[in-house]
C-alpha positions in Angstrom: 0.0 0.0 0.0 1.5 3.3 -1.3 1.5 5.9 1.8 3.0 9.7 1.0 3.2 12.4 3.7 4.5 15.6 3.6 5.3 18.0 5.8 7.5 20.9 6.3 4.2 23.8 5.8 3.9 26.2 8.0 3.0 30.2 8.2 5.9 32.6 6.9 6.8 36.3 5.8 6.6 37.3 2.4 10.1 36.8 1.8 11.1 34.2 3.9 11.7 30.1 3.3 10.2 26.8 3.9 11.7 23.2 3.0 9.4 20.8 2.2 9.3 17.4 2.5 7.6 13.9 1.7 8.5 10.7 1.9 7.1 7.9 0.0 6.2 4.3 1.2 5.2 1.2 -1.2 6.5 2.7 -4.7 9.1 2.3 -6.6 10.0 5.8 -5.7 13.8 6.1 -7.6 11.7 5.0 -11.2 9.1 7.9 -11.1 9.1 11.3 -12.3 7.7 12.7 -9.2 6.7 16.5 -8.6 5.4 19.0 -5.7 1.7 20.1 -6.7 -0.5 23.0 -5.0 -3.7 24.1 -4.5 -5.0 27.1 -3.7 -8.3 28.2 -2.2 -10.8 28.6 -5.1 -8.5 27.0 -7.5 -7.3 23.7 -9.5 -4.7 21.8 -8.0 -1.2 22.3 -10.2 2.0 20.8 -11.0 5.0 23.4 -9.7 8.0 21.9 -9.8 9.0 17.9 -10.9 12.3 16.0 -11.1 12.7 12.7 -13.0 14.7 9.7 -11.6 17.7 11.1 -13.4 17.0 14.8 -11.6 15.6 15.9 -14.6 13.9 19.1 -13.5 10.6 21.2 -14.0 9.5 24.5 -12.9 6.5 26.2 -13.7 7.3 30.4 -14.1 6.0 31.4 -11.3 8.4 30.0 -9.3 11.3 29.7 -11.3 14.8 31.3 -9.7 12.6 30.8 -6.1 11.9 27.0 -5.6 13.7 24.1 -6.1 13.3 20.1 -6.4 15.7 17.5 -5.1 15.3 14.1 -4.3 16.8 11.3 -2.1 16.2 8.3 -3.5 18.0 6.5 -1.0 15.2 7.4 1.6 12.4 7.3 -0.8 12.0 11.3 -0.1 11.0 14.3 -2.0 12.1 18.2 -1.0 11.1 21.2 -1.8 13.3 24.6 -0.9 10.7 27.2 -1.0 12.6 31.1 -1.2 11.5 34.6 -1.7 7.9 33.5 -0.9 5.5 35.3 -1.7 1.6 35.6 -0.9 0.3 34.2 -4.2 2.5 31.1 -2.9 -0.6 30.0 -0.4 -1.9 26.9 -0.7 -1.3 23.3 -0.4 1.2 21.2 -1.1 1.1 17.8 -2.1 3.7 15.7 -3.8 2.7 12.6 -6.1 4.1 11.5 -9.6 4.0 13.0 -12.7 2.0 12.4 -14.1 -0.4 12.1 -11.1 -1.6 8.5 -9.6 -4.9 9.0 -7.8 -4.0 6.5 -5.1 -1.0 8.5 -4.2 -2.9 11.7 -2.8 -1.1 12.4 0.6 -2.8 15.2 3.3 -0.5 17.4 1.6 0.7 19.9 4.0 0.0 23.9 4.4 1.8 27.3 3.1 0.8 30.4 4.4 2.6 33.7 3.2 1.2 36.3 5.0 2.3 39.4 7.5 
């Protein structure tokens, strides 16, 4: 049974950093493309950022120069360095391959940019 939590969410400054970070349970984590999505209130849920087994890596615009993927395939985990946030970055973050596998929908876990 595939299990995916992430964590790492939390309230910060516009400005200011998060790391994010999920780990992965009953997949064959090191062959998928996997990727960080996000929803925010009122909207679809989006891929931001993806890396493929051979770190490969995908950012959407928005967050291009501020965000960036790694993985550990060692420890069947996914990061995400989240910098120069800003408020339009609210919303939550879930990581799951690319593209998407419905049974792999974790809690996801919360960003709030706000002062």
């Amino acid at each position: 049974q595939v299990q995916v939590v992430e964590s790492g969410g939390g309230l910060v400054q516009p400005g200011g950093s998060l790391r994010l970070s999920c780990a992965a349970s009953g997949m064959i984590f090191s062959h998928n493309d996997m990727g960080w999505y996000r929803q925010a209130p009122g909207k679809q849920r989006e891929l931001v950022v993806s890396i493929s087994p051979g770190r490969i890596t995908y950012y959407v615009d928005s967050v291009k120069g501020r965000f960036a993927i790694s993985r550990d395939n060692a420890k069947n985990t996914l990061y995400l360095q989240m910098n120069t946030l800003k408020p339009e970055d609210t919303a939550v973050y879930y990581c799951n391959a690319v593209p998407p596998n419905r049974t792999y929908w974790g809690q996801g876990t919360q960003v709030t940019v706000s002062s």
